[in-house]
N, C-alpha and C positions, 0 to 999 in steps of 0.2 A: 504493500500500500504506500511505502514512503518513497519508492522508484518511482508506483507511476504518478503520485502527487507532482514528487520533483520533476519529471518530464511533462508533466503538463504546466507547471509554473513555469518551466525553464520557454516551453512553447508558448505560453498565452503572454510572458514579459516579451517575448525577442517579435511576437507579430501586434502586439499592441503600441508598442515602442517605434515600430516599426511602421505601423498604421497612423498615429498620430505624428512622425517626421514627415509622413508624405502632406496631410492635413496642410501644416503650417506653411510645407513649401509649393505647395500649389497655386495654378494661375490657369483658369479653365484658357480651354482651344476649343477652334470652332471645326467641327468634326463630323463627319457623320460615319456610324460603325454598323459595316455591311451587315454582320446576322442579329443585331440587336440595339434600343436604344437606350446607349449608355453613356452617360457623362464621360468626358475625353480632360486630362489636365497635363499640362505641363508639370514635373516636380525638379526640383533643382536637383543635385546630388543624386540622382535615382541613379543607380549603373546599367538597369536595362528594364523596357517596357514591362509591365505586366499590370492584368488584371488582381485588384487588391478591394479588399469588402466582401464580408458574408452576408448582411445583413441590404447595406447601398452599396454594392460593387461599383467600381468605376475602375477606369481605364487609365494607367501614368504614361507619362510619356517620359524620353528626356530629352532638353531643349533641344539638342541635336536631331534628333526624330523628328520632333516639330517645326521645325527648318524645314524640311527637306520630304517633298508634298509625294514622290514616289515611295521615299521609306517610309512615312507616315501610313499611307496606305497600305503597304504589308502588315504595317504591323497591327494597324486596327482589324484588319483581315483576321490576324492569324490571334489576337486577342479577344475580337467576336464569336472567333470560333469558340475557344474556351469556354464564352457567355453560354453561345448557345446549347454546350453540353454540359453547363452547371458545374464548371471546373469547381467553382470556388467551393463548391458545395460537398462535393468529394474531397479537395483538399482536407476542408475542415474533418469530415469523417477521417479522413487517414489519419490525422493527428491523433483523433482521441484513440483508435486504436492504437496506435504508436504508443500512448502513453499507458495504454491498458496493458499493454505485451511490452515492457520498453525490454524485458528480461529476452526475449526470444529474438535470434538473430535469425530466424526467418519472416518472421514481420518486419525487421529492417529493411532484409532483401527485395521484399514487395514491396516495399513502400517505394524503394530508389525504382524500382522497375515499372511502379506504377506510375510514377512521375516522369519515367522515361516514353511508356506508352502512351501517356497523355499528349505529353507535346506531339510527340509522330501523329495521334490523330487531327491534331489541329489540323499540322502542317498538312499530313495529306489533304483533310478537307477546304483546304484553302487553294491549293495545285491543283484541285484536281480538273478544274475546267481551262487551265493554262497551256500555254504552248510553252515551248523550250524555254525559248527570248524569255519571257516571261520568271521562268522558275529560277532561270538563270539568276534575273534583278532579284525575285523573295528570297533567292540562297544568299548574295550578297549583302541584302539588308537585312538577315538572320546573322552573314560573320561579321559585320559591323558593329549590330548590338551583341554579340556576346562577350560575355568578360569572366574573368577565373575568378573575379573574389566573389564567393556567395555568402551573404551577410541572414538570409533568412532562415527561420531553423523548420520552417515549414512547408518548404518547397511550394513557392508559391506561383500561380501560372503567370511564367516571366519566357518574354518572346525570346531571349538568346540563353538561357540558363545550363539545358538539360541536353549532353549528347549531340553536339553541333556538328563535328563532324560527318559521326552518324546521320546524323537527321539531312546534311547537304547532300549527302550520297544517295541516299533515300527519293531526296528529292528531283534530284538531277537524271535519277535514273527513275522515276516513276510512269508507270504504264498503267490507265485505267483497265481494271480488272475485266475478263470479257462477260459477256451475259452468263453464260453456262458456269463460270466458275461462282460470279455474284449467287446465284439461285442455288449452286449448290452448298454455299455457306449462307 
């Protein structure tokens, strides 16, 4: 009991803390987010987009992003997508599991793998109606925002965070699945 108290205090200070830096350093953008409508903000210091709020989700940018009207658009892309499949909402569930199992290093394992699986489905459902050119620019404005220092303790849906590499190769080499395979799964 005092494991998962402590992993869940250690998680609810590091995304609240975290929640309230974005607050102060914001500056809304005028935006519109392809699979849903959700407040778009600039935050100062942010190291890379992501969707943050369980409760009022809304979309970070960082100023760089907001600049720059083609990255802008991937990344609302690929952070709409998250909306539309209730990332934030799974995230939170993962947590508390996390904190309920912190003992078992195979809820770790799923946890990283689910965080991994998450972003690949954005990103596929963002490519998927793309041409090359195309996936080309969203791979580029995926290694742009990615960055090594992850400051979150909760893997939060963050556009450059999780398996970049992977995720470019993924993309670069994506082929819509044909009918007969889609119906067979």
């Amino acid at each position: 009991l005092a494991g998962a108290a402590g992993t869940a205090l250690v998680m609810a200070v590091s995304n609240l803390g975290f929640a309230r830096r974005l607050r102060r350093r914001r500056e809304p953008v005028e935006a519109t987010v392809p699979f849903g409508d959700l407040p778009v903000y600039q935050a100062r210091g942010l190291e890379s987009p992501c969707l943050c709020g369980l409760v009022f989700p809304a979309i970070y940018v960082t100023p760089e992003t907001a600049e720059d009207p083609d990255m802008l658009r991937h990344v609302l892309a690929h952070e709409g997508a998250h909306w539309a499949h209730r990332d934030h909402i799974w995230s939170f569930l993962r947590c508390v599991a996390l904190a309920l199992h912190w003992y078992n290093p195979l809820v770790w394992l799923a946890y990283a793998l689910l965080c991994r699986d998450m972003e690949m489905a954005c990103d596929e459902r963002v490519v998927r109606f793309m041409e090359p050119a195309e996936r080309k620019a969203y791979s580029s404005a995926l290694l742009e925002c990615s960055t090594k220092n992850v400051h979150y303790a909760a893997c939060p849906v963050a556009f450059g965070e999780v398996s970049v590499k992977y995720r470019i190769l993924s993309i670069l080499n994506y082929r819509k699945p044909s009918f007969w395979v889609s119906l067979l799964g």
